[in-house]
C-alpha positions as a LaTeX table, in Angstrom:
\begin{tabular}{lrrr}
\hline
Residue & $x$ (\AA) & $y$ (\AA) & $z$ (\AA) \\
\hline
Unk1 & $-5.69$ & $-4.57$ & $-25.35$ \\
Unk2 & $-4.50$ & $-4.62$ & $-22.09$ \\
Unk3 & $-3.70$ & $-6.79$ & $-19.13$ \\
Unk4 & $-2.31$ & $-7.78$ & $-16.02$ \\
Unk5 & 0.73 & $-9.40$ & $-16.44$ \\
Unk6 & 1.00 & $-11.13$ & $-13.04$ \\
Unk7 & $-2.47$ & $-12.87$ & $-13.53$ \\
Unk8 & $-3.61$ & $-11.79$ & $-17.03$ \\
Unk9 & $-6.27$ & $-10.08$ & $-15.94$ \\
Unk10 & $-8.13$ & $-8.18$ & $-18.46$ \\
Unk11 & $-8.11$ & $-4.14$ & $-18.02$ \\
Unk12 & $-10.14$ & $-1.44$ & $-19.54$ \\
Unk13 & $-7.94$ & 1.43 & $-20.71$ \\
Unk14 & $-9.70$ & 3.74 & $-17.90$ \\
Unk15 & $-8.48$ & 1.83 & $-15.22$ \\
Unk16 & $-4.86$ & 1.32 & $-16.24$ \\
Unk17 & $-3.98$ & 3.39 & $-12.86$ \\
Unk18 & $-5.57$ & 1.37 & $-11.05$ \\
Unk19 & $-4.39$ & $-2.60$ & $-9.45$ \\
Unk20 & $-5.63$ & $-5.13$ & $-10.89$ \\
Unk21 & $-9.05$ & $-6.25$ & $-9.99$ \\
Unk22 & $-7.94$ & $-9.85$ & $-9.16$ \\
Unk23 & $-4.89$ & $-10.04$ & $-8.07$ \\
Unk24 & $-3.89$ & $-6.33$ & $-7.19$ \\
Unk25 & $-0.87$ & $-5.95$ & $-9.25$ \\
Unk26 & 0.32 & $-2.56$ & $-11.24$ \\
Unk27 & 2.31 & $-4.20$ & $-13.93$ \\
Unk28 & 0.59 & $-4.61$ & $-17.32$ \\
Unk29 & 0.71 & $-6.25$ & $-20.95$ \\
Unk30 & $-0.42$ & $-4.83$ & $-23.60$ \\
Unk31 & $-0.94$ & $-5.99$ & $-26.75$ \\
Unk32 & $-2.60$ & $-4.06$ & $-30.36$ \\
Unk33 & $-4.50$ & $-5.61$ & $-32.87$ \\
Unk34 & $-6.07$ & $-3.55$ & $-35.93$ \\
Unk35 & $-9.57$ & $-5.31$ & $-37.25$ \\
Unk36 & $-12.54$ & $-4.50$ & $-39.11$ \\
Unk37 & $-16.40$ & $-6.10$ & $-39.49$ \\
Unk38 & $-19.27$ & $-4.98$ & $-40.79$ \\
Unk39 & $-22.98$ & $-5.24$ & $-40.67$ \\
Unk40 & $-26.04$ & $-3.93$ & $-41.94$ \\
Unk41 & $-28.22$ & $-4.12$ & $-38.15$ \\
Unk42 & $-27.35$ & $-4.73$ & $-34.58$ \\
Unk43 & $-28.32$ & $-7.87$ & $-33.85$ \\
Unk44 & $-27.75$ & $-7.99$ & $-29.66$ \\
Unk45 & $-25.38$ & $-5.86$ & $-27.58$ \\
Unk46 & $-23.26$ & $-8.05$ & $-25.14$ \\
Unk47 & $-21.00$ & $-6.12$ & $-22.82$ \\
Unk48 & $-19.18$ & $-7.09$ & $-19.59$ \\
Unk49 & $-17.88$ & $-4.75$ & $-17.29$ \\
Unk50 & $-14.71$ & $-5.60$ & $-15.08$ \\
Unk51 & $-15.15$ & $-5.75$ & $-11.07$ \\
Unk52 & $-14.20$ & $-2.67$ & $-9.44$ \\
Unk53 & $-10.72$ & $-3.34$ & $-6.99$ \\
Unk54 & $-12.25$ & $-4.24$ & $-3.34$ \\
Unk55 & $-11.81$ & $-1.76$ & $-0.76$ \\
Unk56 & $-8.48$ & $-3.22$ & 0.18 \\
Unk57 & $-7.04$ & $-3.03$ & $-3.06$ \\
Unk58 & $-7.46$ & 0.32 & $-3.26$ \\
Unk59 & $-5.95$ & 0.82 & 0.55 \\
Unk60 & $-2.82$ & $-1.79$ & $-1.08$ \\
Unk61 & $-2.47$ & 1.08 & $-3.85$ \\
Unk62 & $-2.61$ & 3.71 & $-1.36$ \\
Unk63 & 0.33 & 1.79 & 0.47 \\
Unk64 & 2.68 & 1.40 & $-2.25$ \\
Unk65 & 2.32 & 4.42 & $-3.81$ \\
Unk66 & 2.88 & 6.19 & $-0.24$ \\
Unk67 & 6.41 & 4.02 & $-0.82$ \\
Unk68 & 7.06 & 5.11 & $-3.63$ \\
Unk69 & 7.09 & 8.45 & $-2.85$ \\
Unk70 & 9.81 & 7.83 & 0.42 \\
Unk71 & 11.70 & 6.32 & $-2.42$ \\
Unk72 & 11.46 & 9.65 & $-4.56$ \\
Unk73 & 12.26 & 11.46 & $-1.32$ \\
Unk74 & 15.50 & 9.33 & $-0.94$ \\
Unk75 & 17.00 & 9.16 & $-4.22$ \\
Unk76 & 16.86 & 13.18 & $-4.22$ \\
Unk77 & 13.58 & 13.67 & $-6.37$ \\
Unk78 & 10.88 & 14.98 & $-4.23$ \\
Unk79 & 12.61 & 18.57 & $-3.47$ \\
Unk80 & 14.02 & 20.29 & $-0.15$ \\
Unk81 & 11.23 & 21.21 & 2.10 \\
Unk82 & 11.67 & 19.39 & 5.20 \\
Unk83 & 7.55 & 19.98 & 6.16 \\
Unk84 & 6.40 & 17.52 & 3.21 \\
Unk85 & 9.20 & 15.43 & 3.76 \\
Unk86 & 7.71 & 14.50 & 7.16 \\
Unk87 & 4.54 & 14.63 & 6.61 \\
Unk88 & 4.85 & 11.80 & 3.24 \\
Unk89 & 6.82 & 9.79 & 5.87 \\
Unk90 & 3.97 & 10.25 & 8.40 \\
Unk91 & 1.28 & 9.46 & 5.22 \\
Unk92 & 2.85 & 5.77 & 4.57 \\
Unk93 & 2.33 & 4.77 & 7.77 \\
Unk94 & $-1.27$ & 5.90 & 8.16 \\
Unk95 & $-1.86$ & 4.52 & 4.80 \\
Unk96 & $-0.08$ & 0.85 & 6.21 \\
Unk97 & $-2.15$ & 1.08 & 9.44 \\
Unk98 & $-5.54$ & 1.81 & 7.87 \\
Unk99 & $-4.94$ & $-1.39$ & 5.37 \\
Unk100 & $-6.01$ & $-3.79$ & 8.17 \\
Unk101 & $-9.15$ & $-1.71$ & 9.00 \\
Unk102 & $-9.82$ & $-2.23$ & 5.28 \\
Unk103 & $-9.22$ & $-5.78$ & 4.87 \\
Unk104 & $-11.25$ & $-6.61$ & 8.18 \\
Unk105 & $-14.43$ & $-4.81$ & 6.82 \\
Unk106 & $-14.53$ & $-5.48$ & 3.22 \\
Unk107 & $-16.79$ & $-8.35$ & 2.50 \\
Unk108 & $-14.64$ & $-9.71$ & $-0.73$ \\
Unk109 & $-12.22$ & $-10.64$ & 1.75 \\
Unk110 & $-12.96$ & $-14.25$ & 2.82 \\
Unk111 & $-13.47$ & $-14.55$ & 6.25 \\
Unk112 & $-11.06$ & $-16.40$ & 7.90 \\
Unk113 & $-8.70$ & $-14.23$ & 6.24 \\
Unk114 & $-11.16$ & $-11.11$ & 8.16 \\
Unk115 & $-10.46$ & $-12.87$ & 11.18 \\
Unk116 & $-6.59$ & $-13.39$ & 10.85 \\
Unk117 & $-5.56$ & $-9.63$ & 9.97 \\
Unk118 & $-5.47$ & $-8.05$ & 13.44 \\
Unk119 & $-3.72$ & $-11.26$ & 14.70 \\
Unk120 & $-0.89$ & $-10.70$ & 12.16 \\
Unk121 & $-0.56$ & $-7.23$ & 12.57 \\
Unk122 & 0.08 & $-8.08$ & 16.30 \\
Unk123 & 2.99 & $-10.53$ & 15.59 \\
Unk124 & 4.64 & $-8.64$ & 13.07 \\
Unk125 & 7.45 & $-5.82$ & 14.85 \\
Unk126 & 7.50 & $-4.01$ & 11.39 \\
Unk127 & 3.59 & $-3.95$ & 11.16 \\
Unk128 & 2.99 & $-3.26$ & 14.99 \\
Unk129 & 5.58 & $-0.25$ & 14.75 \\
Unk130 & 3.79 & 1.31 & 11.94 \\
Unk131 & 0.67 & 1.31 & 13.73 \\
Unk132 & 2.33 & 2.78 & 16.66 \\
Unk133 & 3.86 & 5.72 & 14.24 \\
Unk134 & 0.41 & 6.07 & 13.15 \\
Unk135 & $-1.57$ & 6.18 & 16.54 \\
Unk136 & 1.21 & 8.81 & 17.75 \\
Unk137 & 0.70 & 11.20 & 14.78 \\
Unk138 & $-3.01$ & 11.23 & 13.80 \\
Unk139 & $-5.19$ & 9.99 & 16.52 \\
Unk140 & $-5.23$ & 11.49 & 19.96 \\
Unk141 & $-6.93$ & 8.60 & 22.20 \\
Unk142 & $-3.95$ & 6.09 & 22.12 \\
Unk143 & $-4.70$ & 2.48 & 24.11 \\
Unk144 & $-2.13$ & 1.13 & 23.16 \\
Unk145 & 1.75 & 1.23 & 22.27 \\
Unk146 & 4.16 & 2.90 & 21.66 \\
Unk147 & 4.88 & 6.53 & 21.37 \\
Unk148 & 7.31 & 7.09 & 18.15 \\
Unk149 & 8.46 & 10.62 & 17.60 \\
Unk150 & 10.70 & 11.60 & 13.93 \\
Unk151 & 14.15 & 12.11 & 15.63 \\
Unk152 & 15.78 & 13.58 & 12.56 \\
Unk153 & 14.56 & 14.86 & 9.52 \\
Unk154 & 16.95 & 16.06 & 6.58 \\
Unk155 & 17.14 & 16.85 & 2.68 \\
Unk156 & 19.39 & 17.36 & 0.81 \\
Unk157 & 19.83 & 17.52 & $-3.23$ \\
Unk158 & 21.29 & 13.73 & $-3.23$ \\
Unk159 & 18.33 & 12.84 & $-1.48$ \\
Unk160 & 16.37 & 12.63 & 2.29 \\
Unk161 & 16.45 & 10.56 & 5.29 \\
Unk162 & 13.96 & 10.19 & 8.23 \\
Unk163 & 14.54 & 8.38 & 11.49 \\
Unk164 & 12.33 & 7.69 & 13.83 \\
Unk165 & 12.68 & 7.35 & 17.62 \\
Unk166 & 10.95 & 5.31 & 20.39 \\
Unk167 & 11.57 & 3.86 & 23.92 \\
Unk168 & 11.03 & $-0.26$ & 24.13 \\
Unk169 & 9.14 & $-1.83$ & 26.92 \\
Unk170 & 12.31 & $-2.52$ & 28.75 \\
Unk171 & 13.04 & 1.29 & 28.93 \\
Unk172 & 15.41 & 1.27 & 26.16 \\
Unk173 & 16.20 & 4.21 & 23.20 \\
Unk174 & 15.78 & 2.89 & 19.85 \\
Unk175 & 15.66 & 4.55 & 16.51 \\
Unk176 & 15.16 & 3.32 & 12.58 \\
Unk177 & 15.30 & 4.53 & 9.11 \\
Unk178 & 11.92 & 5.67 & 7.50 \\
Unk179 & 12.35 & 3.88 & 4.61 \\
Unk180 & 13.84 & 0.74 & 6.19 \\
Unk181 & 10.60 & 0.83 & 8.74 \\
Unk182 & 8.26 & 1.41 & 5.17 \\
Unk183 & 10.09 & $-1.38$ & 3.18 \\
Unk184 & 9.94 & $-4.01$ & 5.78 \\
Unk185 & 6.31 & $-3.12$ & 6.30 \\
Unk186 & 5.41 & $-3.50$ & 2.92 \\
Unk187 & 7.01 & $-6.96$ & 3.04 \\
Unk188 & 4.85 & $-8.07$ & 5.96 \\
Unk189 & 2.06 & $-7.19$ & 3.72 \\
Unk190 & 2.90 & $-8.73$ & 1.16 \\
Unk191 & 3.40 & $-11.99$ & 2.67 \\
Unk192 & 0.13 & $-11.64$ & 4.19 \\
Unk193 & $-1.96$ & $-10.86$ & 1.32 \\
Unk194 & 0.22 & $-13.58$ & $-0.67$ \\
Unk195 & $-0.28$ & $-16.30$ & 2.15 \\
Unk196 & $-4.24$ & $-15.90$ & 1.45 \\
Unk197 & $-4.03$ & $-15.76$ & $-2.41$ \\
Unk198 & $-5.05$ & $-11.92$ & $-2.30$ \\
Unk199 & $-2.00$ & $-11.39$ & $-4.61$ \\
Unk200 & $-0.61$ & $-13.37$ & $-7.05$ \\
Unk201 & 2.61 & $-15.64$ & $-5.62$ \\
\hline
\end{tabular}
C-alpha cells in the first residue's frame, strides 16, 4: 500500500509518478501486507477511485521537475551540449510562468486564492523575473517587462552554469545564476501555495 507521506494520502500504484492528489507532494510511504479471504459469491462491489491532481498540480510537477533537471545540469549529469542546456533553462521558466495561468483558471482552486495569484506574482522580484525570462523567449507580443537575454552559457564534465542578463528600470546591467533565479522561484511558490493550504506546511 502506498501513501503520501506529507499528508498520508492514499495512492494507487499507477499514479506513484504523479503528486499527491491533496496536498501535491512526491514523497511516499509504503507499506506491504500479505492477506487472504474467501467466498463462495460476490455479494456487492464497492470501489473508490482517488481524485485526479487539479490542473495546478500537475503545472507544480511540471515546475519542479523542470528544477530538477537544472540541478542534473549543474552537478555534471545532463551531458555537454550547450543547445539543451539552454533550452531546459529556458523550459523552467515557462513552466514557473504558466503555473499562475493554471492556478487562476482551475476551479479546485478556491477563489480568493484565484484572485490573489497575479497579485503575488507582481510583488515577488524572483517570480516577476521569471515571467520576464519567459515573455522574452516564447511569446512575441511582450506588454510588459523586462527583456532578459542568457549572457553565458557553459558545460563542462563537473557540471553547467547559465546566467542570465537584463537592464533594470533605472538603466542599470544586471545578471544572475540560472539556478539561483529557478531556486528562489520555486521558493516563492512554495510559500504561496503553502500560505493557502495548497501544500502541506
Amino acid at each position: 500500500m502506498m501513501s503520501c507521506a506529507s499528508c498520508g494520502e492514499t495512492i494507487p500504484p499507477a499514479e506513484s509518478d504523479l503528486p499527491c492528489p491533496r496536498c501535491g507532494s512526491a514523497d511516499r510511504n509504503l507499506t506491504m501486507a500479505d492477506y487472504g479471504a474467501v467466498n463462495d459469491e460476490v455479494q456487492e462491489v464497492d470501489a473508490q477511485f482517488p481524485r485526479a491532481p487539479a490542473a495546478w498540480q500537475q503545472m507544480w510537477a511540471e515546475v519542479q521537475h523542470n528544477l530538477g533537471v537544472l540541478r542534473r545540469w549543474y552537478s555534471g549529469g545532463q551531458g555537454m551540449n550547450v543547445t539543451e542546456l539552454r533550452a531546459d533553462s529556458l523550459a523552467f521558466f515557462v513552466s514557473c510562468y504558466h503555473l499562475k495561468e493554471h492556478i487562476k483558471e482551475d476551479p479546485a482552486v478556491p477563489g480568493p486564492t484565484r484572485d490573489q495569484v497575479s497579485g503575488h506574482v507582481q510583488n515577488s522580484p524572483s517570480l516577476q523575473l521569471a515571467a520576464d525570462i519567459a515573455n522574452t523567449y516564447k511569446h512575441s507580443k511582450r506588454n510588459s517587462g523586462r527583456a532578459c537575454s542568457i549572457d553565458d552559457a557553459s558545460t563542462r564534465p563537473t557540471g553547467s552554469t547559465v546566467t542570465f542578463a537584463w537592464t533594470d528600470a533605472q538603466g542599470r546591467s544586471c545578471s544572475a545564476d540560472c539556478l539561483d533565479l529557478a531556486e528562489q522561484a520555486v521558493d516563492a511558490w512554495s510559500d504561496f501555495l503553502r500560505g493557502h493550504n495548497l501544500l502541506a506546511p
